[in-house]
N, C-alpha and C positions, 0 to 999 in steps of 0.2 A: 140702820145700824151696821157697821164693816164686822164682822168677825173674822175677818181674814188670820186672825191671832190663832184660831183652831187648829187647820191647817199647820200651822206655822211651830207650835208648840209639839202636835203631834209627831213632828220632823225630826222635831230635838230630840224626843223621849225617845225615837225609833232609834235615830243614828247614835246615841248613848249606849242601847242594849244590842247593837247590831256591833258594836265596837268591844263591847265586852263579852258577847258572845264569840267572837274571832279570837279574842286573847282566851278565853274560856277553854276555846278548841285547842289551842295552841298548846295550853299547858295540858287537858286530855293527852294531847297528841305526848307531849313530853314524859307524864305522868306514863300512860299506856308501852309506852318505849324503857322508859324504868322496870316496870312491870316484868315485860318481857325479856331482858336481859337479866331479872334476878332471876324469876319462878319457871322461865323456859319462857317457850315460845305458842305456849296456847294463850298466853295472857295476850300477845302482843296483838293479833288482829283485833282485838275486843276493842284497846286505847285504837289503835288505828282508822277502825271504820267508825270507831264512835264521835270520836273528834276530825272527824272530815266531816261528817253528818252535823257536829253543830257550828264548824267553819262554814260549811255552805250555806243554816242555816243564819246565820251569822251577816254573810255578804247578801242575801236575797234582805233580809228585814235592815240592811244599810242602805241599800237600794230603794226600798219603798221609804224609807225616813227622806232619802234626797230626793226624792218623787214627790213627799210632801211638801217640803220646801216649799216646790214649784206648783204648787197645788193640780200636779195633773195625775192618770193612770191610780184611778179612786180606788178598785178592786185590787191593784195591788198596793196599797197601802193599808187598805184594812184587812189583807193578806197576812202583811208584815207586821201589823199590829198582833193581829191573833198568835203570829208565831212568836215575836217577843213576850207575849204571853204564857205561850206554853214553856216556851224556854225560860224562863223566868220561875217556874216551877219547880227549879231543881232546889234552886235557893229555899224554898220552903223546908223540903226535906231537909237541908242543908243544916237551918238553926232549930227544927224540930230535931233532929238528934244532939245539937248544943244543947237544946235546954233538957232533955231526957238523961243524958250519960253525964254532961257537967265538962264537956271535952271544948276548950277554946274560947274564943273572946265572943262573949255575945254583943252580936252588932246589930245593926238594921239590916245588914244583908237578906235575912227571911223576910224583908219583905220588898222585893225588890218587883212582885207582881203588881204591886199598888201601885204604879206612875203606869206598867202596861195596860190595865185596866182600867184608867184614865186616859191611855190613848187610844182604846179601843171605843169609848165614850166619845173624844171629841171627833173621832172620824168618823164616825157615825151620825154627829150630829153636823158636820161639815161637810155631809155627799154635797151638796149642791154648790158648794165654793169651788169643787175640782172643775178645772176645764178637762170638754172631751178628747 
């Protein structure tokens, strides 16, 4: 039986959150820079170093999703798995305070850890597809 699809899927869901983690950053980064030009300048290193921290985060789990692809470099993929995971945690907070205060459009966004946690399942169950 090829399961080569494992792999292959787990690619997708990486370079998805790896892609949206970048733009994540990006607007941190814009957000943190608003910040600090209203309230002064204590605010501004906070967006800065935070949103560089999930830019990088960001490009390392785009990396391991185009890693899967190619099914090679198995530890960092399920690296990159666990990090769009984690990353993908802020989203909870996110629509946990939608549904508590009543503030904004309630979406699927809070769960946005459910496809990470399914990719941390199929690379795990695909070690043996990676080449060395």
């Amino acid at each position: 039986m090829n399961r080569k699809w494992m792999p292959v899927t787990a690619g997708v869901i990486e370079i998805v959150h790896g892609v949206a983690a970048i733009l994540g950053g990006i607007l941190f980064l814009l957000v943190g820079y608003t910040l600090g030009s209203v309230f002064g300048s204590g605010m501004l290193w906070y967006g800065y170093v935070v949103g560089a921290a999930i830019i990088v985060a960001g490009i390392l789990v785009l990396i391991a999703g185009i890693q899967a692809l190619k099914s090679k470099a198995w530890p960092l993929v399920l690296f990159g798995a666990i990090l769009s995971f984690i990353l993908s945690l802020w989203s909870v907070e996110y629509w946990i305070n939608i549904e508590r205060y009543g503030v904004g459009i309630n979406t699927l966004y809070g769960f946005a850890w459910v496809p990470a946690v399914f990719t941390i399942i199929l690379t795990l169950g695909s070690r043996k597809q990676f080449r060395k």
